[in-house]
N, C-alpha and C positions, 0 to 999 in steps of 0.2 A: 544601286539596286539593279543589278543583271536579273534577275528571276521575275518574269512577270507576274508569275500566279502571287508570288510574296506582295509585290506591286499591287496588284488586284485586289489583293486579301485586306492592304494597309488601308486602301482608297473607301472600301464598302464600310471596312469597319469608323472610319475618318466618316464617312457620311454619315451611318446609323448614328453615332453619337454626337453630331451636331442635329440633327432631326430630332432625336429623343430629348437632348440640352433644349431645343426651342422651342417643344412640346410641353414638356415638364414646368419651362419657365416659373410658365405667370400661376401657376398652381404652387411653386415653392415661394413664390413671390408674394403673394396675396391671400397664402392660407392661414396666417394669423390677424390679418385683420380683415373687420368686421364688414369693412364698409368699403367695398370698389373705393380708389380714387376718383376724382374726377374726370383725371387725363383717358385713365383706360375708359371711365365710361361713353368719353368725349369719342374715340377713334372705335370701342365697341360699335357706337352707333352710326358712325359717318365713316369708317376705312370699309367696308364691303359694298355698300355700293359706290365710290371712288373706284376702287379695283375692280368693278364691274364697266364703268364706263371707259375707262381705261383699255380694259379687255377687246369692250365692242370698236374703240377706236382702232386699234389695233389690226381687229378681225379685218376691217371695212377697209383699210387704208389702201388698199390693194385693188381694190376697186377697178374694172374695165368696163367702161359701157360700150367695146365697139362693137360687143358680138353678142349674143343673148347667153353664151355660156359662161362668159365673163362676170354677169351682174345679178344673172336668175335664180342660181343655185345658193349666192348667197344671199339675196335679200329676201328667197323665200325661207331658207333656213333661220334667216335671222325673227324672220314676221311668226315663224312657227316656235322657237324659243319663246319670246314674245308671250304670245297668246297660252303656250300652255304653262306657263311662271304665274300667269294672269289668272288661267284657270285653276290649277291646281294648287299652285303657291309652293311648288316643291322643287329645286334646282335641278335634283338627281335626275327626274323626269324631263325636266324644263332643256339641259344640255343634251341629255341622251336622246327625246325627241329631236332637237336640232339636229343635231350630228348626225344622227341616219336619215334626215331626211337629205340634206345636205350630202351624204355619201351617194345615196342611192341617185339621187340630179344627176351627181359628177360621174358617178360611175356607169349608170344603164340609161338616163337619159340623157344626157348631153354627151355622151362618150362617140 
């Protein structure tokens, strides 16, 4: 395959329909019967916040306390996800507050 765009064109269309395939799944899976399993109800309930602490380990592992811009931006970002998850109970808000606060540190205050 010499032609990128053809390449290009194979690769999105190769994505959209594994995305759509994992989407779709558990809804072709589970729409004749009645009753969840156990297993899905078991990782419904414990695989999001797993993938949450996960996440935070991740975020954090980077970590420099040698300089204040090293460990300020992210631990007050992270204290600000935090509280407003806690306040409002809504993710959307809960990263999107994070994030800008976090952008705004690294970009005009510690810049």
């Amino acid at each position: 395959m010499n032609n990128p765009t053809i390449y290009f064109v194979c690769a999105v269309l190769a994505a959209a329909a594994c995305n759509l395939f994992t989407r779709a799944f558990p809804f072709i899976m589970f729409s004749k019967s009645e009753k969840l399993p156990d297993f899905a109800l078991y990782l419904g309930r414990y695989l999001p916040p797993c993938v949450m602490a996960v996440l935070v380990v991740y975020c954090l592992k980077g970590i420099s306390f040698s300089s204040a811009s090293g460990f300020i931006p992210l631990l007050a970002s992270s204290l600000a996800v935090l509280l407003l998850h806690l306040w409002k109970r809504n993710n959307l808000i809960s990263i999107a507050g994070g994030t800008l606060l976090y952008m705004v540190l690294v970009q005009v205050v510690f810049s």
